[in-house]
TIRO-2110 file (N, C-alpha, C; in Angstrom, 1 decimal):
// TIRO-2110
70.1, 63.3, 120.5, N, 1, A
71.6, 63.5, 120.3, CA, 1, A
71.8, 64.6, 119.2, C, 1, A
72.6, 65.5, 119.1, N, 2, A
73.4, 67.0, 118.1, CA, 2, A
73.8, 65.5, 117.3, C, 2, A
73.4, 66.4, 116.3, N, 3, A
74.0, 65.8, 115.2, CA, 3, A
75.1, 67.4, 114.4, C, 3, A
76.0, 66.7, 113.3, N, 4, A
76.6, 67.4, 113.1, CA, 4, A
75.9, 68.8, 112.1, C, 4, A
75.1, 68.3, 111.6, N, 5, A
73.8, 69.7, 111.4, CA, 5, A
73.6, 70.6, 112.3, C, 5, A
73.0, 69.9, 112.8, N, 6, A
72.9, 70.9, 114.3, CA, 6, A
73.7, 71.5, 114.9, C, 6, A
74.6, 71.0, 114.7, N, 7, A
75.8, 72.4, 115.4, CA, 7, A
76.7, 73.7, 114.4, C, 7, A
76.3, 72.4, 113.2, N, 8, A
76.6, 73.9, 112.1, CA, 8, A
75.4, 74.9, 112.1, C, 8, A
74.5, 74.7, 112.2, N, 9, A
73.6, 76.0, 112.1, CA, 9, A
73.7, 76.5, 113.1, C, 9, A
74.0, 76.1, 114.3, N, 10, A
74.0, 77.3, 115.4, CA, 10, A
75.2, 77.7, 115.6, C, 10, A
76.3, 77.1, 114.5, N, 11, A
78.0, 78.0, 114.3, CA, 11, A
77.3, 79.2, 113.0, C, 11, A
76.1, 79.0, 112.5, N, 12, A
76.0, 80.0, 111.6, CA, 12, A
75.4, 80.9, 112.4, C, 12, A
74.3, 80.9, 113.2, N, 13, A
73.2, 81.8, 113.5, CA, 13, A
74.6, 82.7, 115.0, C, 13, A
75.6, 81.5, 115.1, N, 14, A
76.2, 82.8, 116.2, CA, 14, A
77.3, 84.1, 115.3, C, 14, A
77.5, 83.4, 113.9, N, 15, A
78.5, 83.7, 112.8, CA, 15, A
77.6, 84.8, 112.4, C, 15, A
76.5, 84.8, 112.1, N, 16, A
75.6, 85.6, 112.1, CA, 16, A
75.8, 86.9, 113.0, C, 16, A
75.3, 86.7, 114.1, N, 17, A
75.1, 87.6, 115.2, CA, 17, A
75.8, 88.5, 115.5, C, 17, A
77.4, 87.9, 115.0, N, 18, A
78.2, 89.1, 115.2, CA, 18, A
78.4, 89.3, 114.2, C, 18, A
78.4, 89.1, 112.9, N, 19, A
78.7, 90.0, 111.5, CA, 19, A
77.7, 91.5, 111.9, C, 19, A
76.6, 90.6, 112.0, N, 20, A
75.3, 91.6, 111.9, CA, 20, A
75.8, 92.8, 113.1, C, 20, A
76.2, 92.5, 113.7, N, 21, A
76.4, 93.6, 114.8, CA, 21, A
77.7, 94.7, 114.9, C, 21, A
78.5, 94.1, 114.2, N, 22, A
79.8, 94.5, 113.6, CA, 22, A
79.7, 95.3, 112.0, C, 22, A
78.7, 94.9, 111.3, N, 23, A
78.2, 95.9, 110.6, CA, 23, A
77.3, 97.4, 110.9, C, 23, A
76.2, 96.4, 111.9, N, 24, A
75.2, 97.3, 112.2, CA, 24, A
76.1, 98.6, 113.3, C, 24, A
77.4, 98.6, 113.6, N, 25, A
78.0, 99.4, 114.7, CA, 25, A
79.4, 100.0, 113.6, C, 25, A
79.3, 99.8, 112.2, N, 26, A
80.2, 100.2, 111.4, CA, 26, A
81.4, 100.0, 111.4, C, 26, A
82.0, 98.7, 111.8, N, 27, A
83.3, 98.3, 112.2, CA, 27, A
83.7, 97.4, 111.2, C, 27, A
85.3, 97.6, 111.0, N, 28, A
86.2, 96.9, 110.3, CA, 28, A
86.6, 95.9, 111.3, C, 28, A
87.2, 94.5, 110.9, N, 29, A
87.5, 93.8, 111.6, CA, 29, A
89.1, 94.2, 112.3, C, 29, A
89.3, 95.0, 111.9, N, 30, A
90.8, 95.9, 112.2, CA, 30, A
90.5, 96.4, 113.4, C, 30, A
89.4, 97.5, 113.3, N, 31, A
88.7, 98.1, 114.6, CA, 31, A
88.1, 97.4, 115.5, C, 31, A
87.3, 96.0, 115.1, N, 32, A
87.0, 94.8, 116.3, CA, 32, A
88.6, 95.0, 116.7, C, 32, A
89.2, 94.4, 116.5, N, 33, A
90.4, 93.9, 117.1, CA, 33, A
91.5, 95.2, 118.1, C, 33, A
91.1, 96.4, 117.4, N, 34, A
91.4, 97.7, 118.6, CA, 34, A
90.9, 97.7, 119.9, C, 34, A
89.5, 97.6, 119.4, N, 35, A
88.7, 97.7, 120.8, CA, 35, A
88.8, 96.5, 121.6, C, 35, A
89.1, 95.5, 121.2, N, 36, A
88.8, 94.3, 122.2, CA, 36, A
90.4, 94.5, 122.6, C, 36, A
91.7, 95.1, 122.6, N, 37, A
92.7, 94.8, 123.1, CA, 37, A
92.2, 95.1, 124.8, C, 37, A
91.5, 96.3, 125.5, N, 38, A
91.4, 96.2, 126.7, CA, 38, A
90.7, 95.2, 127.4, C, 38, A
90.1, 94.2, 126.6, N, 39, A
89.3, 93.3, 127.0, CA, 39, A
90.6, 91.5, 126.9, C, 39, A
92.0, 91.9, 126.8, N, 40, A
92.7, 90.7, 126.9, CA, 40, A
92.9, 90.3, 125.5, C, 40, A
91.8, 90.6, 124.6, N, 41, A
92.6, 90.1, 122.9, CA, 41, A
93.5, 90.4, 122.7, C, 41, A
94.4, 89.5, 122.3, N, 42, A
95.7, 90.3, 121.6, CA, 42, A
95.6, 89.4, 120.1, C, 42, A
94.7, 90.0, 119.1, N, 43, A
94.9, 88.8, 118.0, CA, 43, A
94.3, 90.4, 117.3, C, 43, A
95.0, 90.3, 115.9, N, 44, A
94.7, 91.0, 114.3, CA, 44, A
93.3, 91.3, 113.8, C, 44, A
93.0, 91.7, 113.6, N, 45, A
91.6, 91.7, 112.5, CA, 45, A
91.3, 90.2, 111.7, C, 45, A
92.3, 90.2, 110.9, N, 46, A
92.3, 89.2, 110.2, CA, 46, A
92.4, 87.4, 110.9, C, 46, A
92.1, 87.1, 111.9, N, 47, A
92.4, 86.1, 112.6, CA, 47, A
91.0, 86.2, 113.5, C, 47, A
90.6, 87.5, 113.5, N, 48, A
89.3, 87.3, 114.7, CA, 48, A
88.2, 87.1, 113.5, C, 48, A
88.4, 87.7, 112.3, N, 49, A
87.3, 87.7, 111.2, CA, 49, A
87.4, 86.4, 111.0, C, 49, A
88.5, 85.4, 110.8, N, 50, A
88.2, 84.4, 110.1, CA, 50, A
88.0, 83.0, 111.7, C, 50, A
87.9, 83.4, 112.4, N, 51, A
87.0, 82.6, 113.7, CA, 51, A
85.6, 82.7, 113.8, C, 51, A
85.5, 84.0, 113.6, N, 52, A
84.0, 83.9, 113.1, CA, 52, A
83.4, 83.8, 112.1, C, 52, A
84.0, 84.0, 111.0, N, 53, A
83.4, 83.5, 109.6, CA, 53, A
83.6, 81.9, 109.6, C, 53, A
84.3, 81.2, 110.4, N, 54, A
84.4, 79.7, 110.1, CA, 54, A
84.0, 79.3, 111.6, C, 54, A
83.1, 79.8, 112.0, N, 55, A
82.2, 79.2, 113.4, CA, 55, A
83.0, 79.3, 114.6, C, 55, A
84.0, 78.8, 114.3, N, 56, A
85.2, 78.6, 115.5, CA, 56, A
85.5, 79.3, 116.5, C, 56, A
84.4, 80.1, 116.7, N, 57, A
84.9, 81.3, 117.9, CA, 57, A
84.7, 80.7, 119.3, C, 57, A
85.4, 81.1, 120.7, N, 58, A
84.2, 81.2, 122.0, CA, 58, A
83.1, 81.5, 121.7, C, 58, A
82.3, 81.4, 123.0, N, 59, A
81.0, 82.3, 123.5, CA, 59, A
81.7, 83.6, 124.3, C, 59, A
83.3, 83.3, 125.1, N, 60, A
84.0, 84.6, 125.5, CA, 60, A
84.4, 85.3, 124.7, C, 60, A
84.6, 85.1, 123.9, N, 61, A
85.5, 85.7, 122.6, CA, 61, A
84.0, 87.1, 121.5, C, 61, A
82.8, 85.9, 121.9, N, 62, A
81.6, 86.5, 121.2, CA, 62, A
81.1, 87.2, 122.7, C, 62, A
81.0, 87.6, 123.6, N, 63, A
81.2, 88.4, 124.8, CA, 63, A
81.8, 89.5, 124.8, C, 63, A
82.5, 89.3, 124.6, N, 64, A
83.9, 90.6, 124.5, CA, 64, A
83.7, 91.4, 123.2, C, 64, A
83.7, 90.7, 122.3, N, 65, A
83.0, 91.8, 120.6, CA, 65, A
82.1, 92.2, 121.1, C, 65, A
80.8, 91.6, 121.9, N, 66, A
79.5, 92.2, 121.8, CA, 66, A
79.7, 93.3, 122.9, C, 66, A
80.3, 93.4, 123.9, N, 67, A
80.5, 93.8, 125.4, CA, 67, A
81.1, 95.6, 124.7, C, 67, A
82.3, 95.1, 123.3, N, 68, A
83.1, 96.1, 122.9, CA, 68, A
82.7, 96.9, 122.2, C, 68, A
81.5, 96.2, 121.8, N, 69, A
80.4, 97.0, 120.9, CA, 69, A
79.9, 98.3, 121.2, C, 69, A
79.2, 97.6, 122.6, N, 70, A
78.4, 98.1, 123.4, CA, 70, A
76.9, 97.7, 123.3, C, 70, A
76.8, 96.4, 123.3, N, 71, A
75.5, 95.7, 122.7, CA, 71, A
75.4, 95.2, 124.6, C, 71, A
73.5, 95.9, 125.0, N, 72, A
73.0, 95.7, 125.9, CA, 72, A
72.1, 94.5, 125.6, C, 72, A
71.6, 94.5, 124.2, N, 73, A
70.8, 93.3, 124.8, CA, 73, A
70.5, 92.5, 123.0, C, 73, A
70.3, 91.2, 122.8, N, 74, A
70.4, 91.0, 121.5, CA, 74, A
68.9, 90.0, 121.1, C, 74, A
68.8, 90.2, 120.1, N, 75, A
67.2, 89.5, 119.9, CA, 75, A
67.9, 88.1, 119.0, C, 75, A
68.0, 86.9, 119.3, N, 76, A
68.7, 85.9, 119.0, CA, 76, A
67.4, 85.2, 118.2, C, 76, A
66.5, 85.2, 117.9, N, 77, A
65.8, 84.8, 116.9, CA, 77, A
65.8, 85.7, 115.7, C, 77, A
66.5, 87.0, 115.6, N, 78, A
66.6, 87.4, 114.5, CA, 78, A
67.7, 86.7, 113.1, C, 78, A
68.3, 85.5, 113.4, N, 79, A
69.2, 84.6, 113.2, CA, 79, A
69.0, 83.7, 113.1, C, 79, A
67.6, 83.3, 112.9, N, 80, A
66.9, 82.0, 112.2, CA, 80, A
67.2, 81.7, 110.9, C, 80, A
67.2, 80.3, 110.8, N, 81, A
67.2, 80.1, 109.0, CA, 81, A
65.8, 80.6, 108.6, C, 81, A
END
């Protein structure tokens, strides 16, 4: 059975994944939130940063950042504790 541990680390390691990628591609959360408008977002900078700084995002929502990136493919054990 998930325990409630368990699902916070893997709200960090996905909280992770797109900081890291959102840095690594030099973007403001202002600019996430540009580019994802053709992708259906209609939300601020400031509302997409704090879904993902407090876990609470989709996996569509983390699709669409990575998609808007342009991220082909992602190494998910680099997000280990």
């Amino acid at each position: 059975m998930e325990t409630e541990e368990s699902r916070a680390c893997w709200r960090t390691r996905a909280t992770r994944l797109i900081n890291a990628e959102r840095i690594l591609h030099g973007m403001s959360w202002d600019q996430i939130a540009e580019i994802l408008k053709p992708y259906g977002v209609e939300d601020n900078g400031r509302n997409i940063a704090n879904k993902i700084n407090r876990g609470t995002f989709s996996f569509a929502l983390a699709l669409r950042i990575l998609s808007a990136l342009g991220v082909k493919s992602i190494d998910i054990d680099r997000f280990d504790d």
